[in-house]
C-alpha positions in Angstrom: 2.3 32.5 -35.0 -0.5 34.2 -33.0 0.3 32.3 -29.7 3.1 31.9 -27.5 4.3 28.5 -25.5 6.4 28.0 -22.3 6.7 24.0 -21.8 10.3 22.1 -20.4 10.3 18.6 -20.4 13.6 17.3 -18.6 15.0 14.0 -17.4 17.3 14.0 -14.3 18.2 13.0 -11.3 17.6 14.2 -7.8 19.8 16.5 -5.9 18.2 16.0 -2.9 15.0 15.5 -0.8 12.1 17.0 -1.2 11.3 20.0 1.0 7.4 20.6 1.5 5.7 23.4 2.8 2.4 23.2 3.8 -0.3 25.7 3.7 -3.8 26.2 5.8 -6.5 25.0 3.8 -4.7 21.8 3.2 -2.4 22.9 -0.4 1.0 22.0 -0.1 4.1 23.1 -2.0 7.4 20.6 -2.7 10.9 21.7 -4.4 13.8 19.8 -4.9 16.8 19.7 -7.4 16.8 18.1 -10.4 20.6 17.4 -12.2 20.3 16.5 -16.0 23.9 15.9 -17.8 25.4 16.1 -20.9 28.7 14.4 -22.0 30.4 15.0 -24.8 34.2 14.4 -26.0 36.8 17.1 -26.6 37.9 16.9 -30.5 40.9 18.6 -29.9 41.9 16.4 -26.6 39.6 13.3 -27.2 38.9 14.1 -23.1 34.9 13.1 -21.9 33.6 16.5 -20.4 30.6 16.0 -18.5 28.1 19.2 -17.5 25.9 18.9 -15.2 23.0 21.7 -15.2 21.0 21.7 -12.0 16.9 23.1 -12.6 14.9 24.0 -9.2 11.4 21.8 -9.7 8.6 23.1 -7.7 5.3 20.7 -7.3 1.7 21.2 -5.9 -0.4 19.5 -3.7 -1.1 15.9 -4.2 2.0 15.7 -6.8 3.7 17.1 -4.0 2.8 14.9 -1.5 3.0 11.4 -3.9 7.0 12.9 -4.6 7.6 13.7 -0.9 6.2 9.9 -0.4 8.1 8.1 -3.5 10.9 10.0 -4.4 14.8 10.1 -2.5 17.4 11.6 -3.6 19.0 10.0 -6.8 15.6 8.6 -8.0 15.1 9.7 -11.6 12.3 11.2 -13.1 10.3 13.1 -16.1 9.2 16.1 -16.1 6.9 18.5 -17.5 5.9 21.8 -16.7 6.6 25.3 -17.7 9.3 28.2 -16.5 8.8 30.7 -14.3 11.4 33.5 -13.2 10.5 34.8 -9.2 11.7 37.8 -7.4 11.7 37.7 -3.9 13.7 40.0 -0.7 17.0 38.4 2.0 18.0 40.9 4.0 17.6 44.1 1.5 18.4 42.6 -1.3 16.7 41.0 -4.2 17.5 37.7 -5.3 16.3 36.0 -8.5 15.2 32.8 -9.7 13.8 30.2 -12.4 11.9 27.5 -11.6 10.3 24.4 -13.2 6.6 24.3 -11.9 5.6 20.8 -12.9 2.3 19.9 -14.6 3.1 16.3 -15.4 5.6 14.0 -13.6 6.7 10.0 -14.4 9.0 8.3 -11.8 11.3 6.7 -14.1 12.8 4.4 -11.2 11.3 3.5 -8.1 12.3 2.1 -4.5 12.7 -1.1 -3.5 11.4 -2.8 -0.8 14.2 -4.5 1.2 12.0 -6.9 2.4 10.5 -8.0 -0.8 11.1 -11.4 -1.8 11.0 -11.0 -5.4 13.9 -9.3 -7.2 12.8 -8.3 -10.3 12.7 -4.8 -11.3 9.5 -2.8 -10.9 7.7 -1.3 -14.1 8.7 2.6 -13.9 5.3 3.8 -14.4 4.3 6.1 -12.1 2.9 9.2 -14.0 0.5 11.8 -12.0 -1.8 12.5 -15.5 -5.9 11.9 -14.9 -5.6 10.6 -18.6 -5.7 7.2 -17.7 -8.4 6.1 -15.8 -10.8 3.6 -17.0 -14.5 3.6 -17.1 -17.3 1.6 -18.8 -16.5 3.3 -22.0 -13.1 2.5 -21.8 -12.8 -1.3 -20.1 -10.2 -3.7 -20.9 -11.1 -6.8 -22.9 -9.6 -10.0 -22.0 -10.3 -11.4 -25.1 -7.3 -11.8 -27.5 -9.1 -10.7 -30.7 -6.4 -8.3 -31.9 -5.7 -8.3 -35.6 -2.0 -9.4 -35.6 
């Protein structure tokens, strides 16, 4: 194989709120935890162990924003992005870490709104991809002329 890949695709839960930063110039930088679980019984005990592995999501600018907006902790999500390992300096000392900087990003639940009469659940589509936008090319028919 000639090239190389670095992609995670994860489905979790929030840890906690996000925490923006924002830059001059108007970028803006969110992280927050993200918990993803895996339970599985003991053969020899026939006990349920859960893990939980917690991943440190970075987003950018208007993902960033839309999450700090839409997202609380507990909300769950997909996402998709790629790893990358930081060094940075406390006191001296060098600390390490890995984090998920997120390219694409679905909100698999959403809020409610408290005061909303209806209470059916909300379609969990909320995905931050340019992909679908519609244009001339690409407009909806009404017309129910599909072949089955």
């Amino acid at each position: 194989m000639a090239g190389t890949i670095n992609k995670v695709i994860l489905i979790g839960h929030l840890g906690d709120a996000i925490k923006m930063h924002y830059f001059e110039g108007g970028n803006a930088i969110g992280r927050f935890p993200l918990a993803t679980n895996e339970t599985y019984t003991n053969r020899q005990t026939g006990e349920r162990i859960s893990n939980t592995e917690w991943h440190n999501i970075v987003v950018r600018n208007k993902l960033a924003e839309i999450c700090e907006k839409y997202l609380s902790k507990g909300d769950k999500v997909y996402v998709e992005g790629r790893i990358k390992n930081r060094q940075y300096e406390v006191d001296g000392q060098k600390r390490y870490t890995t984090e998920i900087q997120v390219q694409d990003m679905t909100f698999l639940s959403t809020k409610k709104d408290p005061n909303a009469p209806d209470k059916s659940p909300i379609e969990p589509v909320q995905s931050h991809k340019e992909s679908f936008q519609t244009g001339p090319d690409t407009a909806i028919s009404s017309d129910d002329d599909l072949p089955f």
